[in-house]
VOZAVEX-782440 format. One record per residue (C-alpha): x, y, z negated. Coordinates in steps of 0.001 Angstrom, whole numbers, padded with zeros to 6 digits, always signed. Example, Ala and Ser with C-alpha at 12.3 -4.5 7.8 and 13.67 -1.06 7.14 Angstrom:
VOZAVEX-782440
+012300-004500-007800 +013670-001060-007140 
This chain:
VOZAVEX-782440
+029717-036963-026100 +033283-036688-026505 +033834-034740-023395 +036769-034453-020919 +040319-034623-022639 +042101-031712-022044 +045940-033731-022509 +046657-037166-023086 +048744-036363-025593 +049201-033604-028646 +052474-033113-029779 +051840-030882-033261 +055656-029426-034350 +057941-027754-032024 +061202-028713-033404 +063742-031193-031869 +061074-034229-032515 +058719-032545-031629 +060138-031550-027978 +061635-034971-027898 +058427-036448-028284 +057033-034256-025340 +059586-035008-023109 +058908-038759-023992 +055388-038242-022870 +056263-036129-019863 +058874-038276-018267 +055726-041381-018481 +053682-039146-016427 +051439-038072-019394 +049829-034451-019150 +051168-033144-022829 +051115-030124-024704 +053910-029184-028045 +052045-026610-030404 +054738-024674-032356 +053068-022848-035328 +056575-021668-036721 +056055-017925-037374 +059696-017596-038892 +062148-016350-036553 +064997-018107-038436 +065482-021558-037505 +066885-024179-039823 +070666-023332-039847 +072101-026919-040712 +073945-028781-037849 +072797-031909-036491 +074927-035198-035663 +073734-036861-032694 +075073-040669-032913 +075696-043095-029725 +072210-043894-029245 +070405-040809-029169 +073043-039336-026563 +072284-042328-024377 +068154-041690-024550 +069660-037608-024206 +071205-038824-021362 +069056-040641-019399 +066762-037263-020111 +069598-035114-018209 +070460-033378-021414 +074214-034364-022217 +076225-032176-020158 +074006-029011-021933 +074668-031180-025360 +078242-031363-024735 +078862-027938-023848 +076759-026455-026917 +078304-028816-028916 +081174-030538-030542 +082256-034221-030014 +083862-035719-032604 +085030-039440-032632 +085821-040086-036095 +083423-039828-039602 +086265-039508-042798 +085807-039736-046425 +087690-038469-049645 +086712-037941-053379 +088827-035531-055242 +091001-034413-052508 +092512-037925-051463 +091279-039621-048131 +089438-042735-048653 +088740-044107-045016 +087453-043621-042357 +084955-044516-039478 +085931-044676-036146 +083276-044361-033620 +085203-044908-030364 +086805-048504-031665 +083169-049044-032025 +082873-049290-028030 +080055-048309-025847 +079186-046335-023247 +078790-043509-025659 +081965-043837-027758 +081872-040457-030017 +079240-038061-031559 +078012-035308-030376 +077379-031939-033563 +075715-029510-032359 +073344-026619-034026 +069957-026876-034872 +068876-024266-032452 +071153-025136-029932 +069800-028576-029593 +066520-027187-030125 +067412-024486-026799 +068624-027315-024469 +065473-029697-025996 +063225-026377-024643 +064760-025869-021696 +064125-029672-020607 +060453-029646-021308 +060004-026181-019306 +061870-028077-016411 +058871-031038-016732 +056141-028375-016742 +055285-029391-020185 +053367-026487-021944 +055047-025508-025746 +052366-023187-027214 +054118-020816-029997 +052659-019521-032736 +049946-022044-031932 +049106-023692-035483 +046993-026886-036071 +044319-026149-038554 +042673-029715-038310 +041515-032305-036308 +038948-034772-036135 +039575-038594-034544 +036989-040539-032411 +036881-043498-030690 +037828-041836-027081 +040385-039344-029151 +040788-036489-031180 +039443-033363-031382 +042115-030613-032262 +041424-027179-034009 +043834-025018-032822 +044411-021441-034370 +046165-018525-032069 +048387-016452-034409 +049655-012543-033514 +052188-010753-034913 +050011-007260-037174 +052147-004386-037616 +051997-002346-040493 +053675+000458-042883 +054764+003598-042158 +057812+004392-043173 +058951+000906-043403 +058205-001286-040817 +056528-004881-041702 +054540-007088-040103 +052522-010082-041369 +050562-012804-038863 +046912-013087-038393 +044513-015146-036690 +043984-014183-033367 +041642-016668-031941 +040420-020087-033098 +039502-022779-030241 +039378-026432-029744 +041496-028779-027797 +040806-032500-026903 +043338-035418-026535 +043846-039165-026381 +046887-039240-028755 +048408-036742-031106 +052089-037291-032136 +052852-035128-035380 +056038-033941-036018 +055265-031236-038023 +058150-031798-040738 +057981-033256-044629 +054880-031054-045260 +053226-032555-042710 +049722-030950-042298 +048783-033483-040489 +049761-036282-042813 +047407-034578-045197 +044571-033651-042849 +044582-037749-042448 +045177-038909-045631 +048203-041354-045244 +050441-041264-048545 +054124-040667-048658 +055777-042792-050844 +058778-040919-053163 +061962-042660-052223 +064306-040774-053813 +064581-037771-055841 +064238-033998-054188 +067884-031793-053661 +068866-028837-052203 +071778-028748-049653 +073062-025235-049410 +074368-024914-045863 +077578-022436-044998 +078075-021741-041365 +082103-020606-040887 +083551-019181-037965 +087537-018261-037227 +088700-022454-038445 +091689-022368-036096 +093083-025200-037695 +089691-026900-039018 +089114-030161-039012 +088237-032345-035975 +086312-035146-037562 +083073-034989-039638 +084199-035315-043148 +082213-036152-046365 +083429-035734-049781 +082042-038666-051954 +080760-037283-055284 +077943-039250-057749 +076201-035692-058282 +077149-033604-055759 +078460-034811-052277 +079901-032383-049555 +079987-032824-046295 +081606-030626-043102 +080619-030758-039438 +083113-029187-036837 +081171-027200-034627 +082357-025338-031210 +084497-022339-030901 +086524-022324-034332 +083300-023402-036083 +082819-025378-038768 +079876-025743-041366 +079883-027211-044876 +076928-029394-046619 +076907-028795-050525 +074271-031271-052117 +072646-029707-055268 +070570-031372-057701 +068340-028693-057707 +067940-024618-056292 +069540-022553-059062 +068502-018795-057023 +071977-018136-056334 +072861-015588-053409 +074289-017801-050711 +076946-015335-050362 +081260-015437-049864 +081546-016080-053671 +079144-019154-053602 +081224-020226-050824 +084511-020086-052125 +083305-021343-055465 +081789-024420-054013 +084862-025185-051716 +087071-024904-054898 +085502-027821-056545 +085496-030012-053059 +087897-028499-050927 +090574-026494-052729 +092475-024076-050060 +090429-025197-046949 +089658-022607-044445 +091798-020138-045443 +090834-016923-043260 +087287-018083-041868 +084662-015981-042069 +081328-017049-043390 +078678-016448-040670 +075415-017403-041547 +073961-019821-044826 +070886-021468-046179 +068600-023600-047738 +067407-026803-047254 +065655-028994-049899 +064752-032477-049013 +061943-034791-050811 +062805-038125-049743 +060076-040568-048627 +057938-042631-046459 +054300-042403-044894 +052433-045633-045340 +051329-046695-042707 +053333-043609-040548 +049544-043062-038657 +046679-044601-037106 +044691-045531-033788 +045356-042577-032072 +047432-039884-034599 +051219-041152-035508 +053439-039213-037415 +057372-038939-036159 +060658-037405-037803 +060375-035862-041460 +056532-035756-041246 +056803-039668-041414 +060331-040333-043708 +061578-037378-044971 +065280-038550-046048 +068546-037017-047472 +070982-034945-045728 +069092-033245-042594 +070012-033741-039531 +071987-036920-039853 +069985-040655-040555 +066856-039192-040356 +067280-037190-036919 +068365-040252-035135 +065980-043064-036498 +063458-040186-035537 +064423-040255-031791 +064786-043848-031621 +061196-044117-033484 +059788-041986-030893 +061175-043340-028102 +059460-046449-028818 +056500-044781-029828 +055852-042829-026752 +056162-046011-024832 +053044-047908-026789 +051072-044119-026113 +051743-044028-022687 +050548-047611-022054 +047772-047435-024010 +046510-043745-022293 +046963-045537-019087 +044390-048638-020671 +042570-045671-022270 +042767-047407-025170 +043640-046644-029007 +046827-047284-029709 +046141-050248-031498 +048650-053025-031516 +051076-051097-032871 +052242-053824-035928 +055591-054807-034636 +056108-050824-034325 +055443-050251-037939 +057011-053321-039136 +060469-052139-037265 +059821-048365-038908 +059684-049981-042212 +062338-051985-041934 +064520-049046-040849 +064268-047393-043937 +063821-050012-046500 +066700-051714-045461 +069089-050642-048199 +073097-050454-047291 +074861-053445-049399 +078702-054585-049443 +080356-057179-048039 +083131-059462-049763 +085800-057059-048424 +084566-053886-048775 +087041-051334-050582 +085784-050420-054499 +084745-046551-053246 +082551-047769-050309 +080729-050207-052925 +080251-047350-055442 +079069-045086-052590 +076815-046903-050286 +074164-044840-050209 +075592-042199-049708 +077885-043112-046450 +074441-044263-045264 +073051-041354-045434 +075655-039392-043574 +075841-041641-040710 +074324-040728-037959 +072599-044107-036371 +069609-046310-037361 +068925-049683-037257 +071655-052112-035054 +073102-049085-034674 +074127-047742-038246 +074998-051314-038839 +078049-051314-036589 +078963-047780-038038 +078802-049011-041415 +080925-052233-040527 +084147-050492-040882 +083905-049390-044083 +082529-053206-045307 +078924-052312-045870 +076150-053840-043578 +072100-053148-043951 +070026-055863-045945 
């Protein structure tokens, strides 16, 4: 009754775990498929920190020299409150075969993650949005909806999106990493759990920092912590945590006003190039999915500060994940089993960041928050935090 599938596996959001998770799939010899319903040109603007352990699974996908090149490694994580360095984290005393970070843009990333999957004859559908889908004991049936760009106006031009075509898909697995929204979450019922309260990070994209920093720094504030990513070619970008969106124009003025109250006199001559938006509900789906739909990235734990903690327990969650998928499509089984996956996923990000006997009086007060910007998971986040006396518990 249920029919031939038409891929093994469904990946439903085309951002970086969402191409991540199709190259997963497609490097275990699955036949998969990324639908990208995104209809906004604009992608998320905020960088991303790619720890140790995500450029080694990058790696071993071909992808580091691109990551490299498009990005900006950076060996050392700093932190001050009120002007005066605090300590630091040094990622190459760590050790490793990946001794540094790797911060790179959004849509960079997202360009080299693209470019990988085309090279694997994986298909990325765009402006191909999930409308629902319906799970059976052989797999799921996908309702797929083709959207086209209308024109309209006269003397203004505008356009809006419409439905061009509705059709069904089948698959074996579907692996949703469709962001904190998650329609799919919803479509299926699973809860997210608050874990935290919402904020809004306004993100300021600077260009002309001949004499920026070289290290990721974060400013350590109770209400409202800052952090800046060096990026490539005299780029920087700065991270301003807000409790909540006021409407201000992200303009020069909000900048400079910002800076003034973390960074007095930094960047003196850059130019601001781009900013945005980004607000951020933390949580966690419980359970993150079911026999044959799992959720990955911010559609399972939406967390504080994108593209740092969250990014990289997202790539190590689907790398695991894809391997359970791929054995189980080869069984042609559900991917049932899955316990000691969950259990680790839970673990991951109920493990809260606690202080050891000689851990400095600012890395106590701020635990959280150094967790947060840290980009690593599990074992891994544990040896980043070690320098600074905190450990997971």
């Amino acid at each position: 009754m249920f029919g031939k599938h038409d891929f093994d596996a469904v990946v439903v959001g085309g951002g970086p775990v969402g191409l991540y998770a199709g190259l997963c799939l497609a490097g275990r010899g699955l036949e998969v498929e990324v639908l990208d319903g995104r209809t906004d040109p604009h992608l998320p603007h905020h960088p991303v920190a790619l720890g140790p352990r995500a450029l080694e699974r990058l790696d071993a996908l071909g992808l580091l020299p691109a990551l490299t090149q498009k990005g900006r490694v950076v060996r050392r994580v700093a932190f001050e409150r009120d002007g005066a360095r605090l300590g630091h984290v040094d990622v190459e005393a760590a050790g490793g075969a990946y001794p540094f970070l790797v911060v790179i843009g959004y849509d960079a990333l997202e360009s080299a993650l693209e470019a990988a999957l085309s090279a694997r004859h994986a298909r990325r559908r765009r402006h191909h949005e999930l409308e629902g889908l319906t799970e059976h004991a052989q797999g799921v049936v996908i309702e797929v909806a083709k959207l086209e760009r209308v024109y309209t106006g006269y003397i203004v031009a505008q356009h809006e999106w419409e439905v061009q075509r509705r059709f069904e898909e089948r698959a074996r697995f579907v692996v949703a990493a469709d962001g904190a929204g998650s329609l799919v979450r919803r479509r299926c019922e699973i809860p997210l759990r608050a874990t935290g309260a919402a904020r809004t990070w306004e993100v300021f994209e600077l260009c002309g920092l001949r004499d920026g920093p070289t290290e990721m720094v974060v400013r350590l504030d109770d209400a409202a912590p800052g952090v800046y990513c060096p990026l490539p070619e005299d780029g920087g970008a700065w991270l301003f945590a807000r409790a909540a969106d006021d409407g201000a124009p992200l303009d020069a003025g909000r900048f400079r006003t910002l800076l003034g109250r973390h960074a007095a006199g930094f960047g003196e001559g850059a130019e601001l190039r781009r900013a945005a938006r980004v607000t951020v509900a933390p949580g966690l789906a419980e359970p993150p999915g079911r026999r044959r739909v799992w959720l990955a990235g911010d559609a399972a734990h939406p967390a504080d500060l994108p593209g740092a903690r969250s990014l990289n327990a997202a790539f190590a969650e689907v790398h695991d994940l894809t391997d359970h998928i791929a054995a189980r499509a080869a069984e042609d089984t559900t991917a049932g089993g899955l316990d000691a996956y969950v259990e680790a996923m839970r673990a991951r990000w109920t493990r809260a960041p606690v202080a050891e006997a000689d851990a400095p009086p600012w890395a106590r007060a701020h635990a959280d928050q150094i967790a947060a910007c840290l980009p690593g998971a599990g074992p891994e986040l544990d040896r980043l935090l070690a320098p600074v006396g905190l450990r997971l518990a």
